[in-house]
C-alpha positions, 0 to 999 in steps of 0.5 A: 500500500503507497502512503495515500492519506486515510482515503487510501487506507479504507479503499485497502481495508474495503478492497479485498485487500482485508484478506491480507490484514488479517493475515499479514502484518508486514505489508502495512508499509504506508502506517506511518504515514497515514499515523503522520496524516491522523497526527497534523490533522488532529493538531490543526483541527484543535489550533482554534479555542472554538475548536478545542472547546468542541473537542472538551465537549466531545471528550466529556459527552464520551468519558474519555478522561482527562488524558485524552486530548494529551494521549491522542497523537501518542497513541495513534502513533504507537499503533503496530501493524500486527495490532492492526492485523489481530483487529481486523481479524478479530472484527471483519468477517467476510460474511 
């Protein structure tokens, strides 16, 4: 998969490409850029005191905790293609 954003990521988990998440880890050669992708949207989308008070909001109605908006680009980015493998695996059924 090239580094095509997160549309290129979902045309490859809709495609039949699913497949292959669920049994391979490796091939996932484009994480790290989409992590980049999901990374500097979530900063620009909260460079706004409208836009960060929307977010306190969002993480309230949720309980999300108190660290959330500070995890947040720590935790995507800590995210390992075989925790993307054993997901998909796990909630994809071909059925």
């Amino acid at each position: 998969m090239t580094t095509k954003g997160y549309g290129g990521f979902l045309k490859e988990i809709f495609g039949e490409n699913w497949r292959r998440l669920q049994k391979e880890a490796t091939w996932i050669g484009g994480m790290k850029g989409i992590q980049s992708y999901l990374s500097g949207i979530f900063v620009i989308q909260n460079s706004t005191r409208q836009a960060l008070i929307g977010q306190l909001r969002f993480v309230d109605l949720q309980g999300l905790g108190e660290e959330y908006l500070k995890t947040y680009v720590k935790r995507v980015n800590a995210v390992t293609p075989e925790e993307v493998q054993a997901t998909t695996a796990k909630y994809v059924k071909p059925d």
